[in-house]
C-alpha positions as CSV (number, residue, x, y, z in Angstrom):
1,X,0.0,0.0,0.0
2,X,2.7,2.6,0.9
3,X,4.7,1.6,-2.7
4,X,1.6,2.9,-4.4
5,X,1.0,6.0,-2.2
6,X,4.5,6.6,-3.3
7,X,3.9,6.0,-6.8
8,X,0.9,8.8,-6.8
9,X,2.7,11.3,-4.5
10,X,5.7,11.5,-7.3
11,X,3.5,11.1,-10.8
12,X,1.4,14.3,-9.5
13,X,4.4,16.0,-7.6
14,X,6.1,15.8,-11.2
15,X,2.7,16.5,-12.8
16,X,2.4,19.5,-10.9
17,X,5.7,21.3,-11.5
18,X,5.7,20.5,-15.2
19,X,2.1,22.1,-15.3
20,X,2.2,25.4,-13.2
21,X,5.8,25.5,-14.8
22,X,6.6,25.5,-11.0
23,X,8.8,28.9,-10.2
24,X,10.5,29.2,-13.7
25,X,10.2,33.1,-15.1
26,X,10.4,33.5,-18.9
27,X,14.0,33.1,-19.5
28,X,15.1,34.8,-22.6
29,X,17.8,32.1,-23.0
30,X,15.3,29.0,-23.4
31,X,13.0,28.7,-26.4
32,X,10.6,26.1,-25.5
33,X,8.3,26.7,-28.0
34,X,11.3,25.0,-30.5
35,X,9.4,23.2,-33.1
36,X,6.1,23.8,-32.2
37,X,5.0,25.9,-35.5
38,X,6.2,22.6,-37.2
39,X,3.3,20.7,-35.3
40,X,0.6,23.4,-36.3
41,X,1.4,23.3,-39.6
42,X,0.8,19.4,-39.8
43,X,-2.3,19.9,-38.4
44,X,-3.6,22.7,-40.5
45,X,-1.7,20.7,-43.2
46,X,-3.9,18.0,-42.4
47,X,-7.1,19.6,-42.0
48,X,-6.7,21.1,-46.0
49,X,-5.3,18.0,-47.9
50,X,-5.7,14.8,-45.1
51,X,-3.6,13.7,-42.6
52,X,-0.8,11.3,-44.4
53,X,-0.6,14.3,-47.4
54,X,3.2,14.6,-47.7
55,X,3.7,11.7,-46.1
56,X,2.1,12.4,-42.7
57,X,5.3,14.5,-42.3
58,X,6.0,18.1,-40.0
59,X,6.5,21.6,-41.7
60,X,5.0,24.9,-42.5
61,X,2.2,26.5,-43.5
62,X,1.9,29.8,-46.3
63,X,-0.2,32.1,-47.0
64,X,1.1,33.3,-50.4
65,X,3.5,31.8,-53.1
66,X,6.0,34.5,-52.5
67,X,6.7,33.0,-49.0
68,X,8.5,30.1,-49.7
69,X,12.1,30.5,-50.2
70,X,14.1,28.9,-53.1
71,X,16.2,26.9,-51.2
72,X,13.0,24.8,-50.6
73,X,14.4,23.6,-54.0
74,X,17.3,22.5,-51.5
75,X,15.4,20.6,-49.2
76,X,15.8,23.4,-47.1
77,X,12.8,23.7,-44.2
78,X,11.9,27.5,-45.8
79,X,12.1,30.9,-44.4
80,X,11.4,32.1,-40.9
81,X,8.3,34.0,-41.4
82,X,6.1,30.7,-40.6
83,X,2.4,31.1,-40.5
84,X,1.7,28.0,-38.9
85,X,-0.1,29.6,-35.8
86,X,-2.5,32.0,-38.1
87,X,-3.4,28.6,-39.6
88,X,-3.6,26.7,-37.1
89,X,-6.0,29.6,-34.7
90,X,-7.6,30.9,-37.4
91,X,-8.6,27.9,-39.2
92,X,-7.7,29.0,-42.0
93,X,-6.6,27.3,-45.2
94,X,-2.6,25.9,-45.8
95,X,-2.3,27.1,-49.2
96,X,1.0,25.9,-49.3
97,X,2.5,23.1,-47.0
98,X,6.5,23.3,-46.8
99,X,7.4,19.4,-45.4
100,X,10.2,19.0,-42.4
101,X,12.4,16.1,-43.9
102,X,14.8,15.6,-41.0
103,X,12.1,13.4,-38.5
104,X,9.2,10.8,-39.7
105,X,6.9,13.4,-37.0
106,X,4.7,11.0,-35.4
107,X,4.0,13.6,-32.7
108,X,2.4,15.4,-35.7
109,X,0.5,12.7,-36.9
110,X,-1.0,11.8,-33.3
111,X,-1.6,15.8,-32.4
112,X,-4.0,15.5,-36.1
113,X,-5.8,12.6,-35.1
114,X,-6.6,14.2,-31.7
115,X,-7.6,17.2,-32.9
116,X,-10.1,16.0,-35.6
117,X,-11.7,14.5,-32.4
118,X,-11.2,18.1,-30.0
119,X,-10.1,21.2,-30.9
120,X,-7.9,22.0,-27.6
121,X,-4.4,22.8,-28.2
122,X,-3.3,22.8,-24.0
123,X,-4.7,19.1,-24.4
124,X,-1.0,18.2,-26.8
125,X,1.0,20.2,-23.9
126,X,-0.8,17.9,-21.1
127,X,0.0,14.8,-23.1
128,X,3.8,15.7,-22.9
129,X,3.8,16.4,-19.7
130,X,1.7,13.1,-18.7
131,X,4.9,11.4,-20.8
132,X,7.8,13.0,-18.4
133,X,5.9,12.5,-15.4
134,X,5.0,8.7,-15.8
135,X,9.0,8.3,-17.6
136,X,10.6,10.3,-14.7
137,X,8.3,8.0,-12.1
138,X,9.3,5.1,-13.0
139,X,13.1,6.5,-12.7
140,X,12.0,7.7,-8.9
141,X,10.7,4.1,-8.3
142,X,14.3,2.8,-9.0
143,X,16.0,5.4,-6.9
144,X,13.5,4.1,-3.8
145,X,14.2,0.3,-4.8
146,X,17.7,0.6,-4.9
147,X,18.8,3.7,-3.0
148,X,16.1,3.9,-0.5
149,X,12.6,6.1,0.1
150,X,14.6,9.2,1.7
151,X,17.2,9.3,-1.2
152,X,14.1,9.3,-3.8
153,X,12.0,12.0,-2.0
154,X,15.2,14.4,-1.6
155,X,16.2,13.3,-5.0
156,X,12.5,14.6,-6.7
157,X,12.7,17.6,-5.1
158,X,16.2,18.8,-6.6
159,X,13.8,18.7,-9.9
160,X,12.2,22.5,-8.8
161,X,15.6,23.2,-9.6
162,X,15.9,22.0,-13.0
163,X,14.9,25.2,-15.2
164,X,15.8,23.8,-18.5
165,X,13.3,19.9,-18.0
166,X,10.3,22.3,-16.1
167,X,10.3,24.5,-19.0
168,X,10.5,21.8,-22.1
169,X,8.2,19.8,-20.2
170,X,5.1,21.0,-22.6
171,X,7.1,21.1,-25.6
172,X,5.0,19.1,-28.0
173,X,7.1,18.6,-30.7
174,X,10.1,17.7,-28.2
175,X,8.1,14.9,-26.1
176,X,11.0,15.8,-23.6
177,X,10.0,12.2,-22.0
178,X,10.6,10.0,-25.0
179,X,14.4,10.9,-24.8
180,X,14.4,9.0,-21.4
181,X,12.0,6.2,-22.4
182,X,14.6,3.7,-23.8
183,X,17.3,5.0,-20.9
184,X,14.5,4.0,-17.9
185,X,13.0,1.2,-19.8
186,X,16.9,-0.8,-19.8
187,X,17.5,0.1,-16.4
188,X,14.0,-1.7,-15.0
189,X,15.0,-4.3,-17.5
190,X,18.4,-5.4,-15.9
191,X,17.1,-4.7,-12.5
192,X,14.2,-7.1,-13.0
193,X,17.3,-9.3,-15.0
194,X,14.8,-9.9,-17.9
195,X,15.7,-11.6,-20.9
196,X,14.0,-9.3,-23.5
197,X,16.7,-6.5,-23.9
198,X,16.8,-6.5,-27.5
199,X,12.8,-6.2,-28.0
200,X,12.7,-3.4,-25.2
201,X,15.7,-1.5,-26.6
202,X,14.0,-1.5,-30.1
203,X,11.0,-1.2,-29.3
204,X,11.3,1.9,-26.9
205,X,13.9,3.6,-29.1
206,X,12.1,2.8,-32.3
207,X,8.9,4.7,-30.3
208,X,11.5,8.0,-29.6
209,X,12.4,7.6,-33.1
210,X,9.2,7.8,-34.7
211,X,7.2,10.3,-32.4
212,X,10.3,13.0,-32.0
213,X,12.7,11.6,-34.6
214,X,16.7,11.6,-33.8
215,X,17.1,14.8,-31.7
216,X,19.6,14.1,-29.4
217,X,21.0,10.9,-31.4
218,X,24.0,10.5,-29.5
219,X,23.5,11.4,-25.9
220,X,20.3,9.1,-26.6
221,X,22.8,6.2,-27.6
222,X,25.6,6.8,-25.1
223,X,22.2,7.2,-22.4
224,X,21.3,3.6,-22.7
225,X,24.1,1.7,-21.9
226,X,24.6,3.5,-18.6
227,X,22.6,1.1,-16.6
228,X,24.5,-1.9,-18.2
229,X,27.4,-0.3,-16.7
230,X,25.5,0.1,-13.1
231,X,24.4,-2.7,-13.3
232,X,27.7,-4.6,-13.9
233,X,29.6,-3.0,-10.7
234,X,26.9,-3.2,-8.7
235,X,26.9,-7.2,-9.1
236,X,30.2,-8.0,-10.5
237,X,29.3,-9.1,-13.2
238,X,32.0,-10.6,-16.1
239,X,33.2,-8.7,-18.9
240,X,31.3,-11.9,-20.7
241,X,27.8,-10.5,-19.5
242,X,29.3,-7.3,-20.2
243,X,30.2,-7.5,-23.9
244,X,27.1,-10.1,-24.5
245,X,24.5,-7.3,-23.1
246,X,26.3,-4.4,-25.3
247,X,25.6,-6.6,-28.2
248,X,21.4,-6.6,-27.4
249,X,21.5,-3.0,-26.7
250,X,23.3,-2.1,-29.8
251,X,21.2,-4.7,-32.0
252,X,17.9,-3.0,-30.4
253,X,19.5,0.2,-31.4
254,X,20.7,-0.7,-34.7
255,X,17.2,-2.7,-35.7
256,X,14.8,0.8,-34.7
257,X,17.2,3.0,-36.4
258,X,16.7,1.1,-39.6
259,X,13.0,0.6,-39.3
260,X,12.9,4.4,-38.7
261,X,14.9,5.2,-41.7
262,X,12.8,3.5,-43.8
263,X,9.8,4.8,-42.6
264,X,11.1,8.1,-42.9
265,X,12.1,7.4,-46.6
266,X,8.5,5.7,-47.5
267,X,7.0,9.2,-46.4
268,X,9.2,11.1,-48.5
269,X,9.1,8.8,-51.4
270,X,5.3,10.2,-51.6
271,X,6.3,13.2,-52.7
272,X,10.0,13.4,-54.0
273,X,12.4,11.0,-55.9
274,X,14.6,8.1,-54.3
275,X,17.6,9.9,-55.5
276,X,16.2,13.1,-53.7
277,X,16.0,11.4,-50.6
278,X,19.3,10.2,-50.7
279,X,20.4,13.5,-51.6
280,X,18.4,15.1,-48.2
281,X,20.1,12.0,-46.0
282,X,23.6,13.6,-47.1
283,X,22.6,17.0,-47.0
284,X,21.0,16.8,-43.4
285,X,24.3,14.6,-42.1
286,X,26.5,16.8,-43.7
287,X,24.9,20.5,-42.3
288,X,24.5,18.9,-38.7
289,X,28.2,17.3,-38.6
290,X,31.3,18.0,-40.2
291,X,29.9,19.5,-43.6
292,X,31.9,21.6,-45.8
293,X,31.4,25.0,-45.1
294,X,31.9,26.2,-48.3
295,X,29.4,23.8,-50.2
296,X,26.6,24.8,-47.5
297,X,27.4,28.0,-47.2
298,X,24.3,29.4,-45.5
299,X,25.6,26.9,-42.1
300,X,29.1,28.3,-42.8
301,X,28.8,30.2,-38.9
302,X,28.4,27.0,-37.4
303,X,30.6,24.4,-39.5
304,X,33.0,26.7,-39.1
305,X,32.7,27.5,-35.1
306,X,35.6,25.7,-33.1
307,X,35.0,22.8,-31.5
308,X,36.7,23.9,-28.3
309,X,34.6,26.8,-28.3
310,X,31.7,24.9,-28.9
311,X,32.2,23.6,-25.5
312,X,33.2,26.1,-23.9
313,X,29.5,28.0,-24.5
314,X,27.5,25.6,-23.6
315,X,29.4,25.0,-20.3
316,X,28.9,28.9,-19.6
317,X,25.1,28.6,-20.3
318,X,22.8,28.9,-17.4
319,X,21.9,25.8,-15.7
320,X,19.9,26.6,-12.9
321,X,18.6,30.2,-12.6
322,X,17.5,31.6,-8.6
323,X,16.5,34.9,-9.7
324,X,17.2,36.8,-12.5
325,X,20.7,38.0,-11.1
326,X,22.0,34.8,-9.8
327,X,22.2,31.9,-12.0
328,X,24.5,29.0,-12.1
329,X,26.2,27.4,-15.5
330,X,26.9,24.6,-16.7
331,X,30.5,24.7,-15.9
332,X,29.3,26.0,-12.0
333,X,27.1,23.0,-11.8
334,X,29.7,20.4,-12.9
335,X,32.4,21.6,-10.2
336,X,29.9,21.6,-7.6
337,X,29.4,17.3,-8.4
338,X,33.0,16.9,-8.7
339,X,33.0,18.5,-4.7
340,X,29.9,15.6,-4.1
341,X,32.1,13.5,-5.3
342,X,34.8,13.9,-3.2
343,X,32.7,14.5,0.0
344,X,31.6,10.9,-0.6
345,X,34.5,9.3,-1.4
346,X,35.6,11.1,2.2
347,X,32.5,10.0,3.7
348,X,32.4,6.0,3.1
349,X,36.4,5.7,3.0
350,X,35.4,2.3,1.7
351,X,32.7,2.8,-0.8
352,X,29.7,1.1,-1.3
353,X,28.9,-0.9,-4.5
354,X,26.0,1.0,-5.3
355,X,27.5,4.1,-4.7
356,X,30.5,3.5,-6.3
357,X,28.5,2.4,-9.2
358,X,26.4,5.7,-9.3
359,X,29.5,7.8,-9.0
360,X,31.1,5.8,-12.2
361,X,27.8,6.5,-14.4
362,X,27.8,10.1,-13.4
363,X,31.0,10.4,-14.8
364,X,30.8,8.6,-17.8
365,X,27.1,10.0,-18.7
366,X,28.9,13.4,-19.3
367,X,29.9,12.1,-22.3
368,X,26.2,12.5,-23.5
369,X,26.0,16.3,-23.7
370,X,29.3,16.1,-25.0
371,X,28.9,13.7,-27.9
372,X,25.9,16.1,-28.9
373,X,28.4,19.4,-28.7
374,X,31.0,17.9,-30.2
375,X,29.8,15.2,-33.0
376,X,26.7,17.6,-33.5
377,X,28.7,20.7,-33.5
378,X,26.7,22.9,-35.7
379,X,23.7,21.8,-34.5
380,X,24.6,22.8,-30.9
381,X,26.1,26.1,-31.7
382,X,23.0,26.9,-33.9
383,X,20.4,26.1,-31.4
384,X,21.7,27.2,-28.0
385,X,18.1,27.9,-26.6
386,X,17.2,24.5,-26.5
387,X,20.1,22.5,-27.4
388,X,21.3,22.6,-23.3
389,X,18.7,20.4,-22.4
390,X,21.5,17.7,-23.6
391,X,23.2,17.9,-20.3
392,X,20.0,16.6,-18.6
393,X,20.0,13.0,-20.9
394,X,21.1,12.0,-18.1
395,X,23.9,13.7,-16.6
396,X,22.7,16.6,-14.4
397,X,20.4,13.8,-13.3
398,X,22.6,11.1,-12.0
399,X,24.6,14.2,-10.4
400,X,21.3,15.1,-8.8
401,X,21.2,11.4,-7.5
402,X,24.8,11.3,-6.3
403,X,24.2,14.9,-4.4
404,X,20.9,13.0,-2.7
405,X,22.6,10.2,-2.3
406,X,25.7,12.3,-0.3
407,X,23.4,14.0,1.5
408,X,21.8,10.9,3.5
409,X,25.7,9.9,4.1
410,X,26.2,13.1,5.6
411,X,23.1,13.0,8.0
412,X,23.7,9.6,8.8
413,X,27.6,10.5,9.3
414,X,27.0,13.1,11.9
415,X,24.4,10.5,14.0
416,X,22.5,13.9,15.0
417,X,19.5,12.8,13.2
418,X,21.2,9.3,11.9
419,X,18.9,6.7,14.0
420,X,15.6,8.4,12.1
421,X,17.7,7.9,8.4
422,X,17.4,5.1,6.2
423,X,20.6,4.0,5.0
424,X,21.1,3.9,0.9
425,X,20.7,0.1,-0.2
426,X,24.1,-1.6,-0.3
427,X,23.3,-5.2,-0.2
428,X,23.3,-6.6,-3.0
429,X,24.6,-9.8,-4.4
């Protein structure tokens, strides 16, 4: 009884700060409206020519032929005066429809369908947050089972502190939940030791994939093999059941990143050649990587931006924001785990398995955001207002776990209020 009085106190605890957008202000240097207009001009799309014209795909609406720019001849996703909104609150009609090709937009697709049934656009924003809340749940029920009820109370309330997740929350075309479907799903899947890694890993990545497309593609990929590493310090496992599970994760991965590359390609085959579509694959690659700057000129900025200066921006981008006059970076927030760290290593001078494991996969999960800075370079540099929220797939949270974790050593250390603490869970076998 008091498991599922715990389950309901933290899905509407999460449900509530995601709503009322719990204490955020309008920060100038978050755009969580990113990608929305794509969603409203599938729907009006949808409403004028059906909802799989173009292929069921994203994009924008116009209200004269002079609006779209040539380099939709490129592929390109058009100019930036879109006029999805006027469409989509006006009801009026999408004259012209200019198809996203980089995602297959499921999210678009599903938003249509629910709209031909009720016309209530907050009901899309409630459905995203429903996702996070139930995803980020089920990641709280894991903290309880294996760190204990006190580490996954304190541990839900450093999320009133997470300005970037409260204010994507209700982003409709992000589905800020699906990036950590595949990561949570693995985790409850080695904890429960279940013997269906490959189906889950496809099947909840292939989900992402479809519904959000690859936003995020690496720190998503890194993401899900960080509880295969908890898992195998936690129980010593061999490097044999190390290497053997890698192999299922990365054949779930591989197996829904082909089905969603060919689903993607049967919805642009509807409208556009196959040698087109090959031609977008390259060009999208290319423009988001390590392009030529001098063939895509109009991405020169950002092909051309250092990589070391890449990084060093997005370390020096708010994190966590007080007040309007005291904020704390990226690069702020990182030093302050590495001093966790070492106030835990000081605390259990010889370390618990589950804490050591914790402290491992904080480390390593830093190389999440920075497989998206680095590999994704000018994507990164060209969307700063909504590109951070790659440091929270998953590292700022496991360093919000370790910082909960420390702080229940350091009650329990001091013995003041130690005989009322539960200890994190260390027995394991």
């Amino acid at each position: 009884m008091k498991n599922h009085i715990f389950k309901y106190l933290i899905f509407f605890f999460f449900f509530f700060i995601f709503y009322t957008q719990f204490k955020v202000p309008r920060l100038n240097y978050i755009d969580n409206n990113s990608g929305v207009y794509k969603i409203h001009g599938k729907i009006a799309n949808s409403h004028e020519r059906g909802l799989f014209s173009h292929g069921g795909l994203l994009g924008w609406c116009y209200v004269h032929p002079s609006e779209l720019s040539e380099t939709l001849k490129d592929f390109d996703s058009g100019p930036r005066n879109w006029n999805a909104q006027f469409h989509f609150y006006n009801n009026q009609s999408c004259r012209l429809f200019n198809p996203y090709l980089s995602q297959s937009g499921g999210q678009g697709i599903l938003f249509s369908i629910i709209d031909m049934l009720i016309q209530y656009e907050q009901l899309y924003q409630i459905f995203s947050i429903l996702i996070l809340s139930l995803v980020l749940t089920l990641w709280s029920i894991w903290i309880k089972v294996t760190f204990g009820s006190l580490v996954a109370s304190i541990n839900c309330l450093t999320f009133l502190l997470l300005d970037w997740v409260i204010m994507f929350s209700s982003n409709i075309s992000l589905l800020l939940g699906l990036n950590y479907l595949p990561f949570v799903a693995i985790l409850w899947c080695l904890n429960k030791n279940s013997d269906k890694l490959i189906l889950i890993t496809a099947t909840t990545v292939l989900i992402k994939f479809f519904l959000t497309g690859p936003e995020f593609l690496f720190p998503l990929f890194f993401m899900i093999f960080l509880p295969l590493i908890f898992f195998t310090i936690l129980r010593k496992q061999d490097y044999q059941f190390f290497l053997k599970s890698s192999a299922k994760i990365f054949a779930g991965f591989v197996i829904a990143s082909v089905l969603s590359v060919m689903i993607l390609t049967i919805q642009m085959l509807d409208f556009m050649t196959f040698d087109q579509v090959i031609q977008r694959y390259i060009y999208t690659f290319e423009k988001r990587s390590f392009g030529d700057p001098n063939i895509h000129i109009k991405y020169s900025k950002s092909l051309n931006y250092p990589i070391f200066e890449a990084i060093k921006l997005y370390f020096s981008i708010p994190a966590i924001s007080f007040s309007k006059l005291f904020k704390i970076n990226f690069a702020e927030l990182t030093f302050f785990y590495l001093i966790i760290t070492a106030i835990l290593l000081w605390i259990e001078q010889k370390l618990a398995r589950t804490s050591q494991a914790l402290m491992i996969c904080t480390w390593i999960s830093i190389l999440c955001p920075l497989s998206y800075i680095i590999i994704t370079k000018p994507h990164a540099v060209a969307h700063q207002r909504f590109g951070p929220i790659a440091w929270h797939l998953p590292f700022i949270l496991f360093g919000m776990l370790l910082t909960s974790v420390t702080i229940i050593c350091l009650l329990k250390k001091f013995q003041k209020f130690g005989k009322y603490l539960e200890s994190p869970k260390t027995n394991f076998t």
